[in-house]
N, C-alpha and C positions, 0 to 999 in steps of 0.2 A: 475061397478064392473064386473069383470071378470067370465065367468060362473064355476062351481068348473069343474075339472078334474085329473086325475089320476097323469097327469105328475107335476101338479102344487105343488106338496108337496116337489116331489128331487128337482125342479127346488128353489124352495123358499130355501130349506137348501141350496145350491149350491153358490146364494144371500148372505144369512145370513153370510158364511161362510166369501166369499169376501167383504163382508163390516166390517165384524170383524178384518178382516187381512190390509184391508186401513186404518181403525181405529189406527189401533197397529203401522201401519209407520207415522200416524200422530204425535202422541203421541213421539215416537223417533224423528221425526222429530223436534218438539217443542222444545226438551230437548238437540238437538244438539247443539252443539258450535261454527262446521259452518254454511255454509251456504246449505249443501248438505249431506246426507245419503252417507258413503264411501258402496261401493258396500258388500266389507264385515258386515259392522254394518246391510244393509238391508238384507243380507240373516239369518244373526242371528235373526232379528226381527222374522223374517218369518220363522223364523228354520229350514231353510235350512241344511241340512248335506253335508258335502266334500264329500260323496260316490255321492249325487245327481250331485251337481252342476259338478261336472266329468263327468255325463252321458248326462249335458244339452249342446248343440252344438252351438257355439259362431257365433252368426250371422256373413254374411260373411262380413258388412262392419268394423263392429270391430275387425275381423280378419285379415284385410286388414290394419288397421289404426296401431295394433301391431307389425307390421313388420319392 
């Protein structure tokens, strides 16, 4: 068992939060029809908003692969 400390409490909701959120593309995942989470259906899961995903910066090999 881990000794207690100050940071282990954000750090555990930080956990929580991200197994909540794997949780929730499991679940969609299940329920899909194919075989794959279409990029938009997983940013819904995840609630993504169009103002974020505009500010997130498209790695550069998939940038490269769009061309």
């Amino acid at each position: 068992m881990a000794p207690p400390s100050t940071t282990a409490v954000p750090d555990d909701c930080v956990a929580l939060a991200e197994i909540e959120l794997c949780g929730e593309l499991m679940i969609a995942a299940s329920a899909a029809d194919g075989e794959r989470l279409s990029p938009d259906r997983i940013d819904e899961v995840l609630m993504v908003t169009a103002e974020r995903r505009a500010r997130v910066p498209v790695p550069r090999r998939a940038a490269a692969e769009n061309r």
